[in-house]
Structure formats: C-alpha cells, structure tokens
C-alpha positions in Angstrom: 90.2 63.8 151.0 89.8 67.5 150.4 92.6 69.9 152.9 93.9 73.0 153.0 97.1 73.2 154.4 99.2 76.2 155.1 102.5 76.7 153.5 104.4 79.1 157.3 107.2 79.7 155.0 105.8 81.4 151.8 102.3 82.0 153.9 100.0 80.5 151.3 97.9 77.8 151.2 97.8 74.3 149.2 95.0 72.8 148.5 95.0 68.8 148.6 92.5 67.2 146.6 92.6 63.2 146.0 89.6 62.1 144.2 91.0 64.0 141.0 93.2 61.3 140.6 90.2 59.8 139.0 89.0 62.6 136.7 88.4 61.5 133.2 91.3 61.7 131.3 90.8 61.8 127.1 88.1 59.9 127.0 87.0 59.0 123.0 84.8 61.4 121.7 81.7 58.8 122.1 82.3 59.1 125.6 82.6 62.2 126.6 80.8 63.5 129.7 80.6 67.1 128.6 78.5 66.4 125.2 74.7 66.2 125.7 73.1 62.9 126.3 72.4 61.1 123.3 72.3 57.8 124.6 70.6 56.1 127.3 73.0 53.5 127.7 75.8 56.5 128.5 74.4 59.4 130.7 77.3 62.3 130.5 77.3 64.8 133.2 74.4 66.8 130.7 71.4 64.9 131.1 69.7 67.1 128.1 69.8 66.5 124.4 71.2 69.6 123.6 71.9 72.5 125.3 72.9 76.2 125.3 75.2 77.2 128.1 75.2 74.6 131.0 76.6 75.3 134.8 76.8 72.3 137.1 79.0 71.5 139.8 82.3 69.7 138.9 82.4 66.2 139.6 86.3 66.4 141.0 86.3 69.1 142.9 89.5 71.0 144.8 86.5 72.8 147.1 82.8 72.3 148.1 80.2 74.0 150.0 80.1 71.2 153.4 84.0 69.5 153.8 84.2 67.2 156.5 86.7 68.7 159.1 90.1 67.5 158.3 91.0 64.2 160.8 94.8 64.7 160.6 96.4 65.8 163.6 98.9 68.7 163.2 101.4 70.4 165.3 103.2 74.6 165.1 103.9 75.5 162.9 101.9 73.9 160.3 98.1 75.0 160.0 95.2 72.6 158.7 91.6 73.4 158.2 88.9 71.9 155.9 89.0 72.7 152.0 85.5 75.1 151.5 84.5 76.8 148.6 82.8 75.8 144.9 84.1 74.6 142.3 82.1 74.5 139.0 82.3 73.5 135.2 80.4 76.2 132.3 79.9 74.3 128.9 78.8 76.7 126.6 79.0 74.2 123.2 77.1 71.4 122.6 79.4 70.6 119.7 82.7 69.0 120.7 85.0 70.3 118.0 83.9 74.1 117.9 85.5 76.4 120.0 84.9 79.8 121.7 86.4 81.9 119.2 84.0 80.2 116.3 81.1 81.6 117.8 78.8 84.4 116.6 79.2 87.3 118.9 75.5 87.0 120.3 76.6 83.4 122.1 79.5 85.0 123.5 77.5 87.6 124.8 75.5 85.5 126.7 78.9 83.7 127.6 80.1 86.9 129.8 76.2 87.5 130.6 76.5 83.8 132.4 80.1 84.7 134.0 78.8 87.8 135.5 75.6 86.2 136.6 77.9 83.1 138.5 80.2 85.7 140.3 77.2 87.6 141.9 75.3 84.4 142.4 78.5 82.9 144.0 80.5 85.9 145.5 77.1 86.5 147.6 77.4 83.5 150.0 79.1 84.4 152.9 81.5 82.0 153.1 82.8 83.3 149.6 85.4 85.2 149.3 86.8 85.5 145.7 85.1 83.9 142.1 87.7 83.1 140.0 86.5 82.5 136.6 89.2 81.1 134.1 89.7 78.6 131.2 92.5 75.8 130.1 92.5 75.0 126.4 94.7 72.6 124.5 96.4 69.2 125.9 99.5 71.1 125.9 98.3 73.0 129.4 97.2 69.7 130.9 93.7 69.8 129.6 92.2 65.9 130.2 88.7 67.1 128.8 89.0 68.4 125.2 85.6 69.1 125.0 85.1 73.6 125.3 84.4 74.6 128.4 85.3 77.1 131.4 85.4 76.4 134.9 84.9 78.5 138.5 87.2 78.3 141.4 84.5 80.4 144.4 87.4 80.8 147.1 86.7 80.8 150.7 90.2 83.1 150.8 91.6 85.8 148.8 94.3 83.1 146.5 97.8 84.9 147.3 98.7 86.1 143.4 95.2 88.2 143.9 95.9 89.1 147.0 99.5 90.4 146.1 98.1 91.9 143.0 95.5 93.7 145.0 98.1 94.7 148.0 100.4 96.8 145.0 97.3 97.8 143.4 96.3 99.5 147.3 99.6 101.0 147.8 100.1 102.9 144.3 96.4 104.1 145.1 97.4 105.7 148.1 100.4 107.2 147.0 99.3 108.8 143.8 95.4 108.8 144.4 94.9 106.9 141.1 94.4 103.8 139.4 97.3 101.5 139.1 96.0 99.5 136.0 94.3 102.8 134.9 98.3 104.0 134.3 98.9 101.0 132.7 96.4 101.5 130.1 97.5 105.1 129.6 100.9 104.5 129.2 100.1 101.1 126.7 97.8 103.6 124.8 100.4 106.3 124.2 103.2 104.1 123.4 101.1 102.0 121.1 104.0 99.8 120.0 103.0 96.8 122.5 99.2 97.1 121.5 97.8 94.1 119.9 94.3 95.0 119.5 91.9 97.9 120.3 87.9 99.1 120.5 85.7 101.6 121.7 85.7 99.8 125.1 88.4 97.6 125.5 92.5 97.3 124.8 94.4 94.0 124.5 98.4 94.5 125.2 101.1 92.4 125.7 102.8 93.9 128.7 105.9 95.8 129.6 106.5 92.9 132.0 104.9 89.6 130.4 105.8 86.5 131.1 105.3 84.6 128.9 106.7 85.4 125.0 102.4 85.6 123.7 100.9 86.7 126.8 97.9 89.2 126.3 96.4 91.1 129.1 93.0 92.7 128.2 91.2 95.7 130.1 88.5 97.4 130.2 89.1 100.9 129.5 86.4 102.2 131.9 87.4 101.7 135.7 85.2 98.9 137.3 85.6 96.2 139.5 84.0 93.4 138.0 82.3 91.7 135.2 78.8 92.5 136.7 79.7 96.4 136.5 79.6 96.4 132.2 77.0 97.6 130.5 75.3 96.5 127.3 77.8 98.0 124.7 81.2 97.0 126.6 79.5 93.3 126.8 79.5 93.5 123.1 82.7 95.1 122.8 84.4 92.5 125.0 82.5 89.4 122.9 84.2 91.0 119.8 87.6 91.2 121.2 87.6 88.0 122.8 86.7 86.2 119.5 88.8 88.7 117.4 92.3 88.0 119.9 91.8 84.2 120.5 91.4 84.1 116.4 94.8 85.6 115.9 96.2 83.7 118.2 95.0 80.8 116.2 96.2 82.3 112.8 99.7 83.2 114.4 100.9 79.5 113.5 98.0 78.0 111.9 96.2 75.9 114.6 94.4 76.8 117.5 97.0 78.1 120.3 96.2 76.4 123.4 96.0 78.8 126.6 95.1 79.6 129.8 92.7 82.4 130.6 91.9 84.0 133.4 89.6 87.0 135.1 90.6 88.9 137.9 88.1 90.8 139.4 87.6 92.8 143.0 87.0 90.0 145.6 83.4 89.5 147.3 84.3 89.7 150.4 81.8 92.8 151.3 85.0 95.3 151.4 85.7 98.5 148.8 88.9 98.4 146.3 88.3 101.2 144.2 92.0 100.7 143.4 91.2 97.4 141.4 90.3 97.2 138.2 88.6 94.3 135.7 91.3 92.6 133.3 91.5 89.3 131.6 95.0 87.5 131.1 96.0 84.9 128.9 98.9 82.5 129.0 100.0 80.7 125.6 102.4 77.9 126.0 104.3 78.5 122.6 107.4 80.4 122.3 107.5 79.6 118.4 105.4 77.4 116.4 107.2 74.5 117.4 108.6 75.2 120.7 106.7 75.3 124.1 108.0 77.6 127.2 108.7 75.2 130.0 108.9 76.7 133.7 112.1 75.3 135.2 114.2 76.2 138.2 114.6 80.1 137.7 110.9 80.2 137.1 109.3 77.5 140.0 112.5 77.6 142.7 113.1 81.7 142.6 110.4 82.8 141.2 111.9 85.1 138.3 110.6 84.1 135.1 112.6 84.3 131.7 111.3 85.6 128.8 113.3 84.6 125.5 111.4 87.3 123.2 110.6 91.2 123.9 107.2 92.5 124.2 107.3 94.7 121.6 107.8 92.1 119.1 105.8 89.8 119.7 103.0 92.4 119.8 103.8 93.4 116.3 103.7 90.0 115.4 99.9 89.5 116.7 99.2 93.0 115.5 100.4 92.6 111.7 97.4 89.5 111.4 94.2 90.0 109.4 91.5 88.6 110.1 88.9 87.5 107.4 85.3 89.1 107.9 
C-alpha cells in the first residue's frame, strides 16, 4: 500500500509505504542484490557482470510513476491522495567494500555527471516537482544495504524542509535584493574560523547554526540553482572536495564516519528562484568517537535541536587533518 496522508496540524505530508517491511536487510555479502551478477543461480537486482555506474528503479519504493488511487475512506479534516513520484537506487561500485571517497577523481566526476543527468531527466516530467538526490552510509543511520550506493527521492510536491528553506531563502531576497546563502558564504569566508575545507570553486563549513556536532554544509561559491548549472572545472572541483571531506571525516576517529548526505537544489516545478542556491549537507551521527547523537524529545517533540559542541571547534578539529597524497 503506497499513501500520502496529510498531517492538518503541522500541514505536511507522510508518506505510507508497506512493502518496505520486506526490503532486504544485511544480507551476507554472497547475497547481496547490489553486486553484479556472478551467478546464475542468484540474479541481484544488476543483471551485468560488472558495471560502472547503474540507475534502476528501487525495488521498495515510498513513490512510483502510476499508484493505484488510495481505497480508504476519509473524512475533514484529514486529506488522502495516492503516493506519486520515483524513487530510484545509483550504484556506482561494483566492489562491495570500496567506498565513494576511495575513488579516483575521474569516477566521481562521472558520479555528479550521472546526478545532474537524473535531475533533468526526472525534474522534466510533469508530474515532478522536486529531485532529491541524497545518500545513507553506515548501519549506524539505518542503512540495511551496506553495499555503496545513492538513492533519488523525484517528489510529486515540494517536501516541507525545502519548501521552508526556500520560503526564508524568498523573503531575505526581497528584502535585501541578494542571495541568502550567497551571505552565508561571505560571512563563513571572512571569519574563516568555522571553515573546514576550501577550492577554487567550492567551500565546506560547519555552520553558525549546525545541528549536529560534525555537520558540514558545502556550496558552491558561484550562484546557481542546481547541479546541471556547473561547468567542467567546478565538476572537478566538487569531485575533489567531496573525496577530500568524506576522507577526513574518516581520519577524524580512524574508521569510516557513517552519514547522511544530501543535495538541495531549486525545485523543477517550471518556476524561477533566483534566491536559491546549490549546497550539499552532511549529517554525521558521532558526537565523539565513541558516542552517537541521539534525537530525543527536545529535538523530535519541539523541534529545537541540541548541540553539545560549538562549531568553531569542531571545524578546527576537521580542519587540523592531513590528508596523505
């Protein structure tokens, strides 16, 4: 069953999706449905030996393209309607135990070249209102796949962090005639101290406001909309800060920092938003090498989160590692 029901209080909507109860979860490495197929007797969900970078539609999805209409009567003030969109799964590693990060900055490159190419191909049905491109990595985020891989969420709405995001983004805009992120990235250049990594077309920051004690927001430092507006040298430049961030996350406490990652991009719904701007955030679990931040009551009933650590710090922190050439 795949709904989408309407939350009247906080006016968003919640998507109900109950064939994921059966998604693979940790499945030996012998079986696992996003290596290639090298076994007849087990088909995975590549049917090639080998591959590249794969797109195919996830097998458990939250949307798809043609929901039945939704069977469940419903009465005011609650709102029903059928759960549309796309959902789909980007492999990008045949092998099961190399990441992202371990990549030569070529793959990577072809990496954002395949994101950009699945937002236009997806944000121009009509019916598609926002490609949301993002990863989970690590067990510790809920990951029941370890295999690498990314997935897209191609919204039939705008989703309502997005949409608040791009309703303050509006305002400031009007009121100052400027770029709200664009001030961001001024003010994080000039202060330096919360800066954790820097090149000729890109800066990664932990912000004023994070979150989350390690959480890294990364902009381009040209204003564009989307992923599909780089060119050739800020492709490269964003393959070289991706690899070079996720790597000192990794070195921070000596394993690979699970995460999530996400890209927020203008929507494509048809309209302008020359007040939004292109940015990748990423959400570490760990607070210290041996502690994870939970989200309790302040955080999931009010909506304030708490952050045990100060952004300038922990930017230090992730700005003091070397990385070996």
């Amino acid at each position: 069953m795949l709904e989408l029901r309407h939350n009247p209080i906080l006016n968003e909507k919640v998507a109900y999706a109950t064939k994921r109860q059966e998604r693979t979860f940790h499945p030996p490495k012998d079986y696992c449905p996003l290596c290639p197929t090298r076994d007849k007797e087990f088909i995975t969900e590549i049917p090639n030996k080998t591959y590249d970078i794969v797109v195919f539609e996830n097998k458990f999805p939250t949307f798809i393209e043609k929901p039945l209409k939704p069977d469940l009567e419903f009465t005011h003030p609650y709102m029903l309607k059928e759960s549309k969109g796309i959902c789909e799964v980007i492999c990008y590693l045949e092998e099961h135990d190399k990441y992202l990060e371990d990549q030569p900055i070529n793959k990577i490159k072809n990496l954002i070249k395949v994101w950009a190419d699945r937002y236009y191909f997806l944000g121009n049905k009509d019916f598609i209102k926002y490609v949301f491109i993002f990863e989970n990595k690590g067990k510790e985020i809920g990951v029941t796949l370890s295999h690498p891989h990314g997935q897209i969420y191609a919204f039939s709405y705008i989703p309502p962090v997005l949409k608040k995001e791009l309703e303050n983004s509006k305002r400031y805009y009007r009121r100052n005639n400027s770029c709200l992120h664009c001030q961001i990235i001024k003010e994080e250049i000039n202060g330096k101290e919360r800066i954790v990594i820097q090149n000729e077309d890109f800066i990664a920051f932990i912000p004023y406001y994070a979150r989350w004690p390690y959480e890294v927001h990364l902009y381009s430092l040209r204003h564009i909309g989307s992923i599909c507006d780089l060119n050739d040298n800020e492709i490269f430049s964003l393959s070289q800060i991706l690899k070079n961030l996720i790597n000192k996350y990794n070195a921070l406490f000596n394993f690979r920092m699970p995460y999530v990652m996400i890209v927020h991009q203008i929507p494509t719904d048809g309209k302008d938003y020359p007040y939004y701007h292109l940015h990748f955030e990423f959400y570490p679990p760990y607070r210290t090498k041996n502690k994870l931040k939970y989200l309790a009551g302040c955080e999931l009933g009010a909506g304030t989160f708490i952050n045990d650590t100060l952004p300038e710090e922990r930017a230090a922190e992730l700005r003091s590692i070397i990385l070996e050439k």
